[in-house]
C-alpha positions in Angstrom: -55.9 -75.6 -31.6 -54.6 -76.7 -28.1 -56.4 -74.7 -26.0 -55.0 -73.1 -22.6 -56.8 -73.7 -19.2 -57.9 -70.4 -17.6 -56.1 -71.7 -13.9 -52.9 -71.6 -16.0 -53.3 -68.3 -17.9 -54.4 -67.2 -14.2 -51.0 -68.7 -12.9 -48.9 -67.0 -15.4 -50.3 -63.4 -14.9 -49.6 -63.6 -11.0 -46.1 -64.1 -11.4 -45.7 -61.4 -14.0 -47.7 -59.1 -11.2 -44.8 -60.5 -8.9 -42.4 -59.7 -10.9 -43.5 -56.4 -11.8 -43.6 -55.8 -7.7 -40.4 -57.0 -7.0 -38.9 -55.1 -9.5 -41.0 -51.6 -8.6 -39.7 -52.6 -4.8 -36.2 -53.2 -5.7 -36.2 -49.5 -8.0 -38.0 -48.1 -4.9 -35.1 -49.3 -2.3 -32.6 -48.8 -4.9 -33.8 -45.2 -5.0 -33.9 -45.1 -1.1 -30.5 -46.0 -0.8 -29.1 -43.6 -3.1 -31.1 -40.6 -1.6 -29.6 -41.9 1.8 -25.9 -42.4 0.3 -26.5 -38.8 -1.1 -27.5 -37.2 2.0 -25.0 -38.8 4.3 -21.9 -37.5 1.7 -23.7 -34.1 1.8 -23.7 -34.1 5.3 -20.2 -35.3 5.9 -19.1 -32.3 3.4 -21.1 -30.2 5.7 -19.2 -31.4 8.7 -15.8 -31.4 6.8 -16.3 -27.8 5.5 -17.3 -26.7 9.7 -14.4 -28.5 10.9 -12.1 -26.8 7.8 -13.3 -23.4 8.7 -13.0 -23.7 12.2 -10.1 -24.9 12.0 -8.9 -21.6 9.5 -10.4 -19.5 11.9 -8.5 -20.7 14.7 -5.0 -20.9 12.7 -5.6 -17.3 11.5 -6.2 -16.2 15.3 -3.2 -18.0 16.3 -1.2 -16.4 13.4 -2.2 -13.1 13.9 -1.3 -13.3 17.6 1.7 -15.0 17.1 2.6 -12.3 14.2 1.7 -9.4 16.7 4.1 -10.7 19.2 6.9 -10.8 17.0 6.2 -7.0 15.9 5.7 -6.3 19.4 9.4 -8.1 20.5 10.6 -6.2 17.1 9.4 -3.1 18.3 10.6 -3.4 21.4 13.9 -4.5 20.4 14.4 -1.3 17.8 16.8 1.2 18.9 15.6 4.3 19.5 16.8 8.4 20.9 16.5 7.9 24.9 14.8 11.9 24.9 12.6 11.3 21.7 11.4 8.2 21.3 11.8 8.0 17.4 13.7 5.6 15.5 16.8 6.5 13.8 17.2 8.0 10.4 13.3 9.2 10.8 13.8 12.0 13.1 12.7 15.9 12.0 14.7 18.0 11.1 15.6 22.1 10.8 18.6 22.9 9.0 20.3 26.5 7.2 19.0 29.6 8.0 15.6 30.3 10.3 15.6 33.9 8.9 15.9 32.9 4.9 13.2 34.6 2.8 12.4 31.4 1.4 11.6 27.5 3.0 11.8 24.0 1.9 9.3 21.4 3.3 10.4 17.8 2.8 7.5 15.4 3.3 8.7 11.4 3.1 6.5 8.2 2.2 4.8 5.6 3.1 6.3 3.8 6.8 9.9 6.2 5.7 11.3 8.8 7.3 13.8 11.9 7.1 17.1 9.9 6.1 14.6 8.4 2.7 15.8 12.1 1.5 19.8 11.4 1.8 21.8 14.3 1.8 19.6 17.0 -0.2 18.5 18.7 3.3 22.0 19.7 3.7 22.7 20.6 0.3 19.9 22.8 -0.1 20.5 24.6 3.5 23.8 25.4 1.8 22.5 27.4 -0.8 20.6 29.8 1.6 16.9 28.1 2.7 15.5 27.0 5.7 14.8 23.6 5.4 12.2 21.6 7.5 12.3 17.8 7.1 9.2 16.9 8.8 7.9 13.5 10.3 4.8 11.9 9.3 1.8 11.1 12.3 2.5 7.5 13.4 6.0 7.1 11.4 9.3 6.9 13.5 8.1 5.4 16.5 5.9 1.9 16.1 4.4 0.3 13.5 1.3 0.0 16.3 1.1 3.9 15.7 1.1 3.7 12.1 -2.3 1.2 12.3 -4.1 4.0 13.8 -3.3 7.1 11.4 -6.1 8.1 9.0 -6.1 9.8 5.5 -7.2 12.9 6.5 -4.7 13.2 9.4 -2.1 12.6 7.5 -3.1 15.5 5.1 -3.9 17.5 7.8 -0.3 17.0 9.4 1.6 18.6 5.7 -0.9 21.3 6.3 -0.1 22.3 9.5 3.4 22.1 8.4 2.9 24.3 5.2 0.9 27.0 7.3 4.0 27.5 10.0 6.2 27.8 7.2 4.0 30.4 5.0 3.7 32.5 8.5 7.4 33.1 8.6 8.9 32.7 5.3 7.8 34.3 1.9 8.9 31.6 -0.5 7.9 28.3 0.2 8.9 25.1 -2.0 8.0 21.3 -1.1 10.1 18.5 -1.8 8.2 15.2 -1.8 9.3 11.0 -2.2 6.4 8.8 -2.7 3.3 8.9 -0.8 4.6 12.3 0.4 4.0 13.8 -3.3 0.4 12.2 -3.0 -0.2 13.9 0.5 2.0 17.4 -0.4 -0.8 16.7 -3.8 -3.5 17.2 -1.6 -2.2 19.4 0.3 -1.5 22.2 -1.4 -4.7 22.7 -2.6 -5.8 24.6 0.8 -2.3 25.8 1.5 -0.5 27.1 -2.1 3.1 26.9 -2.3 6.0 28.3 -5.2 7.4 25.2 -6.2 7.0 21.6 -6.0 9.4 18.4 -6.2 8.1 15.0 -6.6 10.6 12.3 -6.4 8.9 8.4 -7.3 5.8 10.4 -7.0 2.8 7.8 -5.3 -0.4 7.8 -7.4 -1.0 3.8 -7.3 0.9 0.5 -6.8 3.3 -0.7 -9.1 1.0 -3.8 -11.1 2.9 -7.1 -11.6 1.5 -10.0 -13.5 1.8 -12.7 -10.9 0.0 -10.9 -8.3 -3.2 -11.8 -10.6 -5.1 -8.6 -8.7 -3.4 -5.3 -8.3 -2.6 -4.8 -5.3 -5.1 -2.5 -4.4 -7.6 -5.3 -4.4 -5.6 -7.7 -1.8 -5.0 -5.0 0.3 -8.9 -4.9 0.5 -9.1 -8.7 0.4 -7.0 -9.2 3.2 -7.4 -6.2 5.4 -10.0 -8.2 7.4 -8.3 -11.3 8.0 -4.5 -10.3 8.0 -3.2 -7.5 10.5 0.6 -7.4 9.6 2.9 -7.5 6.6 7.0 -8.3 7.2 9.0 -5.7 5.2 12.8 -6.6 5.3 15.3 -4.9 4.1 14.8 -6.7 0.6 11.8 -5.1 0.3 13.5 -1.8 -0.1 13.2 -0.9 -3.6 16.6 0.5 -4.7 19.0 -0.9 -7.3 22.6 0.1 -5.0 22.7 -3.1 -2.8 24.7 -1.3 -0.6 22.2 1.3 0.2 19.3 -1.0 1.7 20.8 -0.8 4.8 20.6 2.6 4.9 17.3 3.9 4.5 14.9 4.2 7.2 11.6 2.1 6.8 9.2 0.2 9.4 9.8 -3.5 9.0 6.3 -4.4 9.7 3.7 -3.3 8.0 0.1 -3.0 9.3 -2.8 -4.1 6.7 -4.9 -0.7 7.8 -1.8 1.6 7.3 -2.1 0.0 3.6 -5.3 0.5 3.4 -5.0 4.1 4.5 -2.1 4.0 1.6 -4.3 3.4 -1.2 -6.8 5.4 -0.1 -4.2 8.9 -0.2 -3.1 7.8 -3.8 -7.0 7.2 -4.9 -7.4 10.5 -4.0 -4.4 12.1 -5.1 -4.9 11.3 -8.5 -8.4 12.5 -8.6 -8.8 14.9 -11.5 -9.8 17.8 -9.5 -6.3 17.7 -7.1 -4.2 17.1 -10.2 -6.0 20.2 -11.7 -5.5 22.4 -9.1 -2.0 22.2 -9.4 -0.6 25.8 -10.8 2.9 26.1 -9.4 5.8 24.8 -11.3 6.7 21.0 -10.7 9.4 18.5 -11.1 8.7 15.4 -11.6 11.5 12.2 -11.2 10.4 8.9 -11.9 12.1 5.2 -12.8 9.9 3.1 -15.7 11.6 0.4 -13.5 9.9 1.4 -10.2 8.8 -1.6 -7.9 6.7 0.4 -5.6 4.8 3.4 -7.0 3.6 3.0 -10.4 5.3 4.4 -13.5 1.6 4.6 -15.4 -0.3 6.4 -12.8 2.9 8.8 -11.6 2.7 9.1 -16.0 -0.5 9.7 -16.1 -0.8 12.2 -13.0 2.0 14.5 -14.8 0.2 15.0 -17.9 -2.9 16.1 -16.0 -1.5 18.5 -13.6 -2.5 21.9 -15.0 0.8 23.6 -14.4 2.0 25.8 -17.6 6.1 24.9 -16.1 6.4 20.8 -15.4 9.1 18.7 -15.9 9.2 14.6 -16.2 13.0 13.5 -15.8 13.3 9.5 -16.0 16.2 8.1 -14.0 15.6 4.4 -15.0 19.1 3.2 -13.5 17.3 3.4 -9.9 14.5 1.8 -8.7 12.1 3.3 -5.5 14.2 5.3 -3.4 15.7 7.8 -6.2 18.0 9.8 -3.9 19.6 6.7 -2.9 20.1 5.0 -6.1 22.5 5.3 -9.2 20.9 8.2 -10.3 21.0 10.0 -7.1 23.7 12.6 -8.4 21.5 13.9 -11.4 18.6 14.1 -9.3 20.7 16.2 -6.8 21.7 18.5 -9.2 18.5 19.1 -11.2 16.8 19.4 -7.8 19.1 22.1 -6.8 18.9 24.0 -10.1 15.2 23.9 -10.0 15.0 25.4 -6.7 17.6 27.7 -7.0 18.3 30.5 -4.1 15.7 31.6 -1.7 15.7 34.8 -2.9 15.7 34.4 -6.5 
């Protein structure tokens, strides 16, 4: 057996040792370099994600001051009643006769005004009431005033109105479109009236599948980053083409005033409103209804405790019922419901 010198055996361990080193230093640098490569791509998506949001926030700033200029020029630009101040086709209005035993209060929606109604003031001042079309707080003038109104102001307002109404007349009957049924809803609970009309009645938001959230929830999302919404006139939900033209609505929207919307139809629909409903009611309503939502108008009808309610679908027209195809049945039934003051 060749035997191997103890120098050599020596000589062969050291360079193993060596090799081991080298190989522990490399791993060690290896790792060094890829906790470095690490940190510096963390730190430049840092920096990246500053700069993004920075650069969001000053876009948005920019955007919502450049929006409010162009409401502002819009604004400015809208013509309006030299003595008044309010835009036409929202103005009040009295009509028929001051000393009828019986009144009609005509509350409109949501950024509308008077002329939303059509011709049903007139026709019902014909038969014998007094009719009062009145004008929402912050509608008719600037969308800058409808960014300020609250929920309980605008409740507040239909009370008022009811109250003037009830001291002067003995028969009192309210005709609502939209987020005026919501707020005549509410109303009425403090201040009881004979009859009601609810035309596209406003309990929620129509839902539609690409919006992903109802709208509800953007309105939420967005109220603290966006300030305006445009509205043009193809954003006025009625079928007759013809008719967009026509009615009256603010063609800027402000984010609060939508937020304010919600917040009247969340509480309209609240069990114990709904309830508290005893006079008779007529209900119209479209299944194909863009803006207020079939299901919840639906759903408000059959909880309303009234013993005398009708639900009369006009699913030719869209929104703005007295405007669209159907506007001649819902005339008509209107003005059968109602009847004469002193009937």
């Amino acid at each position: 057996m060749k035997c191997i010198p103890f120098w050599f055996w020596l000589d062969q361990v050291g360079k193993e040792k060596r090799k081991m080193n080298i190989l522990h230093v490399n791993e060690h640098n290896n790792n060094r370099l890829w906790k470095t490569s690490f940190i510096a791509i963390v730190t430049k998506i840092k920096r990246q994600i500053i700069y993004a949001t920075l650069l969001f926030v000053f876009l948005l700033t920019g955007s919502c001051t450049i929006t409010s200029y162009f409401v502002r020029q819009t604004d400015l630009r809208a013509p309006r009643n030299s003595s008044t101040g309010i835009l036409p086709g929202a103005e009040e209005r009295d009509l028929g006769n001051f000393n009828s035993t019986g009144a009609v209060l005509f509350v409109h929606g949501f950024a509308g005004g008077s002329n939303n109604f059509r011709d049903l003031p007139d026709r019902l001042a014909k038969l014998g009431w007094r009719v009062r079309v009145m004008r929402l707080p912050g509608h008719g003038t600037s969308p800058f005033d409808l960014e300020k109104q609250t929920t309980n102001k605008l409740i507040q307002s239909v009370r008022d109105e009811l109250m003037v109404l009830k001291n002067h007349h003995q028969k009192i009957v309210v005709v609502g479109h939209s987020m005026g049924c919501a707020l005549s809803s509410l109303a009425v609970r403090d201040v009881p009236v004979d009859k009601l009309v609810f035309g596209s009645p406003y309990f929620g938001i129509t839902y539609k599948e690409y919006y992903i959230l109802p709208v509800e929830v953007w309105v939420s999302l967005l109220d603290p980053i966006i300030r305006w919404v445009h509205k043009g006139s193809g954003s006025i939900q009625v079928n007759r083409k013809e008719a967009k033209k026509e009615i009256f609505s603010y063609k800027w929207l402000p984010l609060k005033g939508l937020k304010t919307l919600v917040e009247v139809g969340k509480r309209a629909k609240h069990k114990d409103v709904l309830l508290s409903i005893q006079s008779p009611i007529l209900f119209f309503h479209s299944s194909e209804d863009r803006s207020a939502s079939p299901k919840a108008a639906l759903e408000a009808f059959h909880m309303v405790a009234s013993q005398d309610k009708t639900l009369i679908w006009v699913n030719r027209s869209n929104h703005h019922v007295f405007w669209d195809f159907d506007r001649e049945k819902v005339m008509k039934e209107i003005e059968e419901f109602v009847g004469l003051p002193g009937l």
